[in-house]
C-alpha positions, 0 to 999 in steps of 0.5 A: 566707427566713432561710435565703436571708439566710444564704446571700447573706451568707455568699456577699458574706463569702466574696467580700470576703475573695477581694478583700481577699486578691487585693488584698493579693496584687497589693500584694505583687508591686508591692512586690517588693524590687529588688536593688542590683545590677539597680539599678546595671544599670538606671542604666548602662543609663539613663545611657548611653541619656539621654547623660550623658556627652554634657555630663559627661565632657570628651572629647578628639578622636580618629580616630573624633571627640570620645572620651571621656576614661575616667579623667575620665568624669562629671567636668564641666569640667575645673577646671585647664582656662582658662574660654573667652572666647565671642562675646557677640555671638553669644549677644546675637543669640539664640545658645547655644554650647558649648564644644568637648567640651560641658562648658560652655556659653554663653547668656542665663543666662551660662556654666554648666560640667557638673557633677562626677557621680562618685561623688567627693566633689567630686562626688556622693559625699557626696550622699544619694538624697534629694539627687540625686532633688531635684536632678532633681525640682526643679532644685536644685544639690546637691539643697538647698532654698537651692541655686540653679536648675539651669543650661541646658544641663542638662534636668532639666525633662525628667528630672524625670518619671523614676520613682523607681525610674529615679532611684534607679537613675541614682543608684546607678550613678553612686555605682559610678563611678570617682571623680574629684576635680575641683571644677566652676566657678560658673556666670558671670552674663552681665554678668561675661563 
């Protein structure tokens, strides 16, 4: 009987320590290192499938419809553009609108313009990880606690279920980008249009 004891506990103390070992294992492999490049190549991947140019980058209309504008991609509105006069009535009647390259838009919350996303400092160049993963997370401007809320047409509501790892690679394409001084407008409250 002694003996079967010994044998029965020795064989649960092997069986643990295989457990503890492949569950240190599988730890392991999870936590593997992602490299700064593959997350600059995961992020321009995501960037271009999400369709961030779409409301960042102004466009000019070309043979083949709205190009983007290269040397002023990821910049938002054009800050020496005039702020366009929209149909309120339109917008009264249950309407959105958007400007002609998309980088501003019209609706119930007023006029918002597309943020600077270049790795300016006009844009995100001064912003941390931390920041930016708030931003899409909470729906915060600039990523602070005391910025104000995200303005329609941006949707970060969709965007807040990335992982962390596809945030993070978001971010760090967009810190590759070229950098484009452009200081966005404030939003315009729909009793100031």
């Amino acid at each position: 009987m002694k003996k079967s004891i010994l044998v029965l506990t020795a064989i649960a103390g092997a069986v643990s320590v295989a457990l503890i070992a492949c569950e240190a294992g599988a730890k392991e492999e999870n936590q593997t290192e992602i490299t700064q490049d593959s997350l600059v190549k995961r992020g321009s991947y995501l960037v271009n499938a999400m369709g961030c140019d779409d409301c960042h980058s102004p466009k000019a209309f070309g043979p083949k419809g709205p190009e983007i504008v290269a040397d002023l991609r990821f910049s938002g509105y054009p800050s020496n553009r005039p702020i366009q006069k929209a149909d309120l009535n339109v917008v009264r009647d249950g309407w959105a609108l958007f400007g002609h390259d998309l980088t501003s838009s019209v609706g119930p919350w007023g006029m918002s313009f597309a943020a600077n996303i270049s790795s300016d400092e006009t844009g995100i160049g001064n912003w941390s990880e931390a920041q930016f993963i708030k931003a899409i997370r909470n729906g915060k401007s600039k990523g602070l606690d005391e910025g104000r809320e995200l303005l329609p047409p941006m949707p970060w509501i969709n965007y807040r279920n990335l992982s962390d790892t596809d945030l993070r690679a978001i971010f760090a394409f967009l810190k590759t980008s070229k950098p484009v001084h452009n200081v966005v407008p404030a939003p315009i409250s729909l009793n100031d249009l």
